[in-house]
Every structure is written in C-alpha cells, then in structure tokens.
C-alpha positions in Angstrom: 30.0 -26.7 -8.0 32.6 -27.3 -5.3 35.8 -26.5 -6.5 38.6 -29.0 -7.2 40.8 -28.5 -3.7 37.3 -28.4 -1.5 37.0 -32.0 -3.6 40.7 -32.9 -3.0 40.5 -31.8 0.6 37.2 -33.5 1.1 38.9 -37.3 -0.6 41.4 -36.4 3.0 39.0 -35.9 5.6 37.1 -39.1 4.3 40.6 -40.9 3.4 39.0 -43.8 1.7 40.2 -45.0 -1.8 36.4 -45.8 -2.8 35.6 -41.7 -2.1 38.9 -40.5 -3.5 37.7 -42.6 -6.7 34.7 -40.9 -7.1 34.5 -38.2 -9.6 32.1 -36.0 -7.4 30.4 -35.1 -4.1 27.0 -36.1 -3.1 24.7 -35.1 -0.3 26.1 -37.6 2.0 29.8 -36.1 2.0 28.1 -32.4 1.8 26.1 -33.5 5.1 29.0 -34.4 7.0 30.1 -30.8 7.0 26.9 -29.9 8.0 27.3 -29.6 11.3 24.2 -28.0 12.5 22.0 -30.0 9.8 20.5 -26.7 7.9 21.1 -28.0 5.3 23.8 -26.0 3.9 27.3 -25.3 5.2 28.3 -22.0 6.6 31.4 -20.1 6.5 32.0 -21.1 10.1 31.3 -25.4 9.4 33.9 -24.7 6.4 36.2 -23.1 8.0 36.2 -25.9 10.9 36.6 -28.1 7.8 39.5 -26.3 6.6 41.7 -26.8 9.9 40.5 -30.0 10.4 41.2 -31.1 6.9 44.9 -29.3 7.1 45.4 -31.6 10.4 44.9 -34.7 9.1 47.2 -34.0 5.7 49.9 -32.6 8.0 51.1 -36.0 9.3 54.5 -35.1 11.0 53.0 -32.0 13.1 55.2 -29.5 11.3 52.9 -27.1 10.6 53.3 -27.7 6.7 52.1 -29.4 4.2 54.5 -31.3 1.9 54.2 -32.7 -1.5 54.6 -36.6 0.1 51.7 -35.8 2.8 49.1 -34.3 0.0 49.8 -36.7 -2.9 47.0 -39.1 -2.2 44.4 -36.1 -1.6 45.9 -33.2 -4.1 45.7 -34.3 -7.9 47.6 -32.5 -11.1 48.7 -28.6 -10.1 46.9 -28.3 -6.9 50.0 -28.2 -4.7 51.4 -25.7 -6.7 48.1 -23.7 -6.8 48.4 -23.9 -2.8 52.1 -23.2 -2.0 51.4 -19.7 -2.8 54.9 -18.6 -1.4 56.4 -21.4 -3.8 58.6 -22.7 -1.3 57.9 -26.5 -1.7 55.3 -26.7 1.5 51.7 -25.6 1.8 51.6 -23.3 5.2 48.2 -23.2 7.0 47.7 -19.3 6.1 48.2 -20.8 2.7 46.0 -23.8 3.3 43.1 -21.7 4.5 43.7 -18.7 2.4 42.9 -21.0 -0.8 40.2 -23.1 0.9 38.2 -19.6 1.8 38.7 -18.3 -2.1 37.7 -21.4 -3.4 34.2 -21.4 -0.7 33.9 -17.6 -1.9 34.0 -19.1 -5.3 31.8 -22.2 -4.6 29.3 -19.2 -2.8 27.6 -18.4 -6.1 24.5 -16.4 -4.4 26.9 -14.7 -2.1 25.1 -15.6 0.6 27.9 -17.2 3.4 26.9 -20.6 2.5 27.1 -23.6 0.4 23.3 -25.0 -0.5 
C-alpha cells in the first residue's frame, strides 16, 4: 500500500476536493504516474512525481514548503514527519528524501517499482 505522504502528495498533484476526500488510490490516479503505460511506476516516473508534486505545493517560489502551502494536501503529523531539520518549512532535499523512503517502503518486492 502507498504510503500516507505518496497519498497526501498525490490529493496535490490532483488538487480536487472530491480526490482529496477519497480514502484511497485507484488505478486511475496510479496511471497518471505511469508515464510510459507499463503498468507500474518506476523510480524515475516517481521521482518526476516528487518534483512535480513539490512545485505545485510551493506556491510563492521559495524553495520551501510551509505549513499554510501543505495544509490542504498534508493531514495530522505529516509536516512534521517532512520538516526533518524541524525548522518550520519542508526543503526539497527534505521533500524528496521522504518521498523516496516512503516509494522504498511502498516497493515491497524490491524491485524499483510500484505494481
């Protein structure tokens, strides 16, 4: 199962209240990050994701990610679980950093992809 910031982060690329409602993915949302239509999404579609996702939140170009700019895509302790540095903003090393644990995590047959 896809963890809960590849969810949250997911709700932002898709930015519509009826997705960010949902309490789960389903193939249509996994298929939109399937950019070569395999069928299953590589390290290298995910981590296109992941800067593309990080774009969108980041709506004053800083660089950063505050708590105002995630609070319609991050739920509960996810900020907190992001800002690893704990200075109240979520860099893009930090961003990415958690995004690839989490598809390591997601990757339960080891295999570089998410099937």
């Amino acid at each position: 199962m896809i963890s809960r910031t590849i969810a949250a982060c997911l709700v932002a690329s898709f930015a519509t209240a009826s997705f960010a409602q949902q309490s789960g993915l389903n193939e249509s949302h996994l298929n939109a990050l399937d950019k070569d239509g395999d069928g299953a999404i590589s390290q290298s579609e995910f981590s296109d994701f992941t800067v593309f996702a990080f774009k969108k939140m980041d709506t004053d170009g800083d660089g950063a990610l505050s708590p105002d700019e995630v609070d319609d895509h991050v739920v509960g302790d996810a900020f907190k679980i992001l800002d690893d540095d704990g200075d109240g903003s979520v860099s893009e090393a930090e961003f990415s950093k958690q995004m690839q644990e989490d598809f390591s995590t997601a990757d339960k047959d080891g295999d570089g992809q998410l099937n």
